[in-house]
C-alpha positions as CSV (number, residue, x, y, z in Angstrom):
1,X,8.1,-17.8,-11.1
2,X,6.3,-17.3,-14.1
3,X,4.0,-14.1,-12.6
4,X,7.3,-12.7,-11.8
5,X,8.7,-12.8,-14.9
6,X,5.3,-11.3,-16.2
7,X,5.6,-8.6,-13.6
8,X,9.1,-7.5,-15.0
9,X,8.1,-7.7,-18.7
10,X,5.0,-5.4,-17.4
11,X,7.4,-3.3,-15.9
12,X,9.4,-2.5,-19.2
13,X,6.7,-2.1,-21.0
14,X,5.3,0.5,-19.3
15,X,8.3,2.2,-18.8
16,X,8.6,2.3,-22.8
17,X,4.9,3.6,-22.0
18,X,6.4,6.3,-19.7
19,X,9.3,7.4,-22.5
20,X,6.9,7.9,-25.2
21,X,4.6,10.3,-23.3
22,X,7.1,11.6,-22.2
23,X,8.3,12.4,-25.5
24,X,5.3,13.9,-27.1
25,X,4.9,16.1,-23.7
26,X,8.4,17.6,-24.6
27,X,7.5,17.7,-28.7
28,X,4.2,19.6,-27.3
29,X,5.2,22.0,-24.5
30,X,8.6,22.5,-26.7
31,X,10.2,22.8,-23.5
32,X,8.0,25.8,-22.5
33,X,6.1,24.4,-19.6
34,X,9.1,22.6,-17.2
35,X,6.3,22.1,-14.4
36,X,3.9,20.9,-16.3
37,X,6.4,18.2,-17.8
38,X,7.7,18.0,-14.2
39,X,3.8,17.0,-12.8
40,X,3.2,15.1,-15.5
41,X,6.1,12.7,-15.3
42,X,6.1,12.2,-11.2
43,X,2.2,11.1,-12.0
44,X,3.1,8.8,-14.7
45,X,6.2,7.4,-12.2
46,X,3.5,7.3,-9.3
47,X,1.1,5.4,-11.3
48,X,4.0,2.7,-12.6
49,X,5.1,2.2,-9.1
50,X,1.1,1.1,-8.1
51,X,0.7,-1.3,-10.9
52,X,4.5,-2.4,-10.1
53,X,3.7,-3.4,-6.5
54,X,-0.3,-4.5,-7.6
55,X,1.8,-7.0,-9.8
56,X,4.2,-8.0,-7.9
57,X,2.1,-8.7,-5.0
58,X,-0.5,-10.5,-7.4
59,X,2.4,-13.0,-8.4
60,X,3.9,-13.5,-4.6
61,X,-0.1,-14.5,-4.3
62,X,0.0,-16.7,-7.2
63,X,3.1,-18.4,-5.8
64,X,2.0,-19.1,-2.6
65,X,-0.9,-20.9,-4.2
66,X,1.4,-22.9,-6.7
67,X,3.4,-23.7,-3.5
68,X,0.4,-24.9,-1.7
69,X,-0.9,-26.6,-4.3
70,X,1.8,-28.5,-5.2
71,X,2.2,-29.7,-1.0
72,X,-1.3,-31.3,-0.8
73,X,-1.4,-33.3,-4.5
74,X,-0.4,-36.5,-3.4
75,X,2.3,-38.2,-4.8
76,X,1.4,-41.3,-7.1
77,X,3.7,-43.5,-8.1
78,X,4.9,-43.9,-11.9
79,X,7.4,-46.9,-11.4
80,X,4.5,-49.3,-10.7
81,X,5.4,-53.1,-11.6
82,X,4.3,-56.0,-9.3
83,X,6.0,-59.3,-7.9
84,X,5.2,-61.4,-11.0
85,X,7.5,-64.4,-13.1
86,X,9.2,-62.6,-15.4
87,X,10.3,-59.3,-13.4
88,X,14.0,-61.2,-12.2
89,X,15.3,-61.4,-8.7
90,X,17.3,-57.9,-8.9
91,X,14.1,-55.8,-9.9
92,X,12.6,-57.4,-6.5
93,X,14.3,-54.8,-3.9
94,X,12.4,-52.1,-6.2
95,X,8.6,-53.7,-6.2
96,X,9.8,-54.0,-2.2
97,X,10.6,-50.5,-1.6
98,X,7.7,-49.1,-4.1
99,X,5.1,-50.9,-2.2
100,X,6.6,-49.7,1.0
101,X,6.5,-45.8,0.1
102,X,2.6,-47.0,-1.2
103,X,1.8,-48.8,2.0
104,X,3.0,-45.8,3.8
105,X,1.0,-43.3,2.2
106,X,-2.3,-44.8,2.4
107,X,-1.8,-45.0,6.3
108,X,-1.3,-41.8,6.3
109,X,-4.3,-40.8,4.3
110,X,-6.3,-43.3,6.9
111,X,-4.8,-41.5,9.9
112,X,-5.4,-38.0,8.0
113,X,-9.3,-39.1,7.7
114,X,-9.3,-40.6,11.1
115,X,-8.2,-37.4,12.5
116,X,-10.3,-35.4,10.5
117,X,-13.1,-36.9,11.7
118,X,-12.1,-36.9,15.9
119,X,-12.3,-33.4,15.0
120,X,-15.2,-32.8,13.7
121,X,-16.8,-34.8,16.7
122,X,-15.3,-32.9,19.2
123,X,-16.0,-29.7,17.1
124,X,-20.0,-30.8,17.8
125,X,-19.7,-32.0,20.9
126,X,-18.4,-28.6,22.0
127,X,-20.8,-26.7,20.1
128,X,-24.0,-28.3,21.9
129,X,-22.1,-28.3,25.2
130,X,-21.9,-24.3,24.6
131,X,-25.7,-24.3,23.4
132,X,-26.8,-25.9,26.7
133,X,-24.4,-24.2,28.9
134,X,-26.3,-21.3,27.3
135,X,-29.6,-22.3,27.3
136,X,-28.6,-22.9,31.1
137,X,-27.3,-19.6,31.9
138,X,-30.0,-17.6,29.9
139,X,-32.8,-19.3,32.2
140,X,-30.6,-18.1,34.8
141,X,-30.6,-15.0,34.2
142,X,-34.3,-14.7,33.7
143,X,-34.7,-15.9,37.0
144,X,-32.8,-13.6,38.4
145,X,-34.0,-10.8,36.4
146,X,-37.8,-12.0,37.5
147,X,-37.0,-11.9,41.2
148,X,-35.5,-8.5,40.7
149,X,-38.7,-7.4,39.6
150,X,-40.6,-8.9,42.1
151,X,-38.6,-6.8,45.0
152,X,-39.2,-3.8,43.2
153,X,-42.4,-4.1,43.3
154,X,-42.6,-4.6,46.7
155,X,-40.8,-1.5,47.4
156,X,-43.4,0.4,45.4
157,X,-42.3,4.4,44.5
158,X,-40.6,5.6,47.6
159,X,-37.1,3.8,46.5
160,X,-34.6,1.7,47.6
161,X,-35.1,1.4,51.7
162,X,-31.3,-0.2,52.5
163,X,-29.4,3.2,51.5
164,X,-29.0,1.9,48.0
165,X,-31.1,3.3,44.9
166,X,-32.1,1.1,42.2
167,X,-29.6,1.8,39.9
168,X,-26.7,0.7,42.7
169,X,-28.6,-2.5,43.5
170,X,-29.0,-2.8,39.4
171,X,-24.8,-2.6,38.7
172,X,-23.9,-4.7,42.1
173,X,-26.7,-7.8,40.0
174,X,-24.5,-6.8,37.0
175,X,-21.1,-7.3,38.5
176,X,-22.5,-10.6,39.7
177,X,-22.5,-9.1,43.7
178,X,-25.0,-10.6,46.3
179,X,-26.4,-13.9,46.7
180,X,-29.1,-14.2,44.2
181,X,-30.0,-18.4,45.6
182,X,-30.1,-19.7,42.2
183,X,-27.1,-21.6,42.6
184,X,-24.9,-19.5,39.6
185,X,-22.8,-17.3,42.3
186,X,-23.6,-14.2,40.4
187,X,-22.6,-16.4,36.9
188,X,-23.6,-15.3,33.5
């Protein structure tokens, strides 16, 4: 709220800004040079829009963060008195429903944590599954690659002998056609 406020008080005090320039730019053309003034004034008004909106977007920003902010400081408890001689029967319901709302927030800070951390197991578990699955279908493709090779070879220069040329046979291996025998179905 307060960034607002200081966006508006910016606001006036540029267009105070804005009057006064204004003023000499009359008290110098002496009314002589109407476009000038004209130019002048709808680049001062430009200008005071941009560092309106800059503002005003800087304190929606700085609000959200406030907001924020205040949502994940946890909430202590200032009434704090215990079950002692001395405190009389009527204050008990208090002590009761104070340790309650305590009770209550620290298994939820436990569960939080608990949570947390389920998460960030299954977050590495998933990243070495990935890595292997990888790892798995990079040797694959190696393979595949290698064998490739191999045929070609064995053609030698007079080129593909099934109808096909080698750049066919090289998009059908892309697009994962043919039985290849490694066991991947055309996978990568």
């Amino acid at each position: 709220m307060n960034a607002l406020k200081n966006a508006s008080s910016t606001h006036r005090a540029v267009s105070r800004e804005r009057e006064r320039v204004m003023d000499d730019v009359d008290d110098a053309s002496g009314k002589a040079g109407g476009r000038k003034e004209l130019a002048l004034a709808s680049h001062i008004k430009e200008e005071e829009d941009a560092l309106l909106h800059k503002r005003r977007a800087d304190a929606e920003k700085l609000e959200k963060k406030l907001k924020l902010i205040n949502e994940n400081v946890t909430y202590e408890s200032k009434n704090v008195m215990g079950s002692v001689a001395g405190a009389g029967s009527g204050a008990f319901h208090e002590y009761r429903h104070g340790r309650r709302r305590e009770m209550e927030r620290l298994e939820r800070m436990d569960e939080e944590e608990e949570e947390e951390r389920i998460q960030s197991e299954f977050e590495e578990r998933k990243r070495k599954r990935e890595e292997k699955e990888e790892l798995e279908a990079k040797k694959k493709r190696e393979k595949r690659m290698k064998k490739k090779m191999k045929k070609k070879e064995k053609r030698g220069p007079q080129g593909g002998q099934g109808g096909k040329d080698a750049e066919e046979e090289e998009k059908d291996d892309d697009r994962g056609g043919g039985n290849d025998d490694d066991g991947d179905a055309g996978l990568d």
